[in-house]
C-alpha positions in Angstrom: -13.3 23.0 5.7 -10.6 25.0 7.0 -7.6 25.2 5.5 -5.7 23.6 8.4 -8.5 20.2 8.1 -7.6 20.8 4.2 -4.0 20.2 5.6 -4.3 17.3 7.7 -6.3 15.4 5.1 -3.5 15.5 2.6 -1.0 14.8 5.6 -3.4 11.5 6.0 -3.6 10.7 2.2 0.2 11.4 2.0 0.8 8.7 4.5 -1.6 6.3 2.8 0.5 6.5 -0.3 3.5 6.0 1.6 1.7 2.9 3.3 0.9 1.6 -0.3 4.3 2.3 -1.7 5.6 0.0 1.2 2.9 -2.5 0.3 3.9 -2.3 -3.5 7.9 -2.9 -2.8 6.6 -5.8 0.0 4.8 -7.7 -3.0 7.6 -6.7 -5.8 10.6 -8.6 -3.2 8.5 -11.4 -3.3 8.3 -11.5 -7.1 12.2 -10.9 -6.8 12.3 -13.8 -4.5 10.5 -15.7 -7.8 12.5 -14.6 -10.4 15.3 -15.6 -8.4 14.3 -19.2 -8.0 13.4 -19.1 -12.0 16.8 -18.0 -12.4 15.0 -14.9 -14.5 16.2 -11.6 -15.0 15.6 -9.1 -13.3 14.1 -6.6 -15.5 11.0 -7.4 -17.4 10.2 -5.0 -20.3 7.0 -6.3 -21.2 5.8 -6.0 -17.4 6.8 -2.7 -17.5 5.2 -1.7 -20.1 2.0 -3.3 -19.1 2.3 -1.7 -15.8 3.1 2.1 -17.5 -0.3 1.3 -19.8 -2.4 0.3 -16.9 -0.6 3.3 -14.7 -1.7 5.6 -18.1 -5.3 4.2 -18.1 -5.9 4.4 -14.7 -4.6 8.7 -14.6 -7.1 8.6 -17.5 -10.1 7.6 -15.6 -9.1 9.9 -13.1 -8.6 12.7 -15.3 -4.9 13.3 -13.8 -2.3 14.0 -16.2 -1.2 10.6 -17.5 2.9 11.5 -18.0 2.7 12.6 -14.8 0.8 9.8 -13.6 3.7 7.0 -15.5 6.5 9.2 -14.4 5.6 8.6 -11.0 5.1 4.9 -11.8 8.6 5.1 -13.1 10.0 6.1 -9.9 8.3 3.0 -8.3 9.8 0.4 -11.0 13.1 2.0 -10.5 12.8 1.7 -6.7 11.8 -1.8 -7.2 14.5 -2.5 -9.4 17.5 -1.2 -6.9 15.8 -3.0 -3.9 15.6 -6.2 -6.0 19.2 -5.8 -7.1 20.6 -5.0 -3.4 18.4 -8.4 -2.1 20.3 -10.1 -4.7 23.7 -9.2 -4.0 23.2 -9.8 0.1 22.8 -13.3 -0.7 
């Protein structure tokens, strides 16, 4: 492959991650929408530790770098965590 098909792929796998980030936040606002009629807090330590294990595993099987791998997933908890906070002070 050239390097400029090298380039597009990425491009396309860059915008299937951003497709599956929006999918991720789209389910997460629903589980905010549940917590909130549970009257449950926001944060869930234990989730987020189940999700960093699984995030750690999964890098594993990949052989990727699995800080780098849950530091990413930390990004996406905090994201979820702001947008679930702002949907809760709109209403």
């Amino acid at each position: 492959m050239s390097l400029d098909e090298l380039r597009e792929e990425i491009e396309e796998i860059d915008r299937d991650i951003v497709e599956l980030i929006a999918r991720r936040t789209y389910v997460a606002d629903a589980v905010a929408g549940v917590k909130e009629q549970q009257d449950l807090a926001t944060t869930d330590e234990a989730q987020e530790e189940a999700v960093m294990a699984r995030a750690g595993r999964n890098a594993e099987s990949f052989d990727l770098d699995s800080n780098l791998v849950k530091a990413v997933f930390r990004l996406l908890i905090e994201l979820n965590k702001v947008q679930q906070r702002q949907s809760r002070e709109e209403q």
